[in-house]
Phi, psi and omega in degrees: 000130195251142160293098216286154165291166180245100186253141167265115179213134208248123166237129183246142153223165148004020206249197194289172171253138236265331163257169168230120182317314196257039200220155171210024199254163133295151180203155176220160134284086179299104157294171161319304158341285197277317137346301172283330193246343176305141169271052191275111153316093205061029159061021209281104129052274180322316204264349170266009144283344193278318179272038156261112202333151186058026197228125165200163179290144184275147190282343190255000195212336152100356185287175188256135199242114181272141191028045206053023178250155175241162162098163174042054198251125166209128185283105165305000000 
């Protein structure tokens, strides 16, 4: 029995990076997809806002507060 050689071969390439370094805002996308199949009780603005990271309902008004801050929230 003769030992056969092993060849490896590693390709790197380029790509964009997965954060953006000079930004410090959050941001989310309701696709359409999830709007039409989600199981959002009266289809409502707010409660498809709730799924954006850092996003919960305020405890004294009930709107919705992004990274704690409440109040001066706008829906398109």
């Amino acid at each position: 029995m003769t030992v056969s050689q092993q060849v490896d071969t590693v390709t790197v390439s380029e790509e964009a990076p997965l954060i953006e370094q000079t930004r410090s805002g959050v941001s989310t996308e309701v696709e359409n997809a999830q709007i039409q199949n989600l199981p959002i009780n009266g289809r409502r603005v707010d409660q498809f806002a709730l799924l954006t990271p850092g996003a919960v309902t305020d405890g004294s008004s009930g709107a919705v507060s992004f990274r704690g801050i409440p109040g001066g929230n706008a829906f398109p």
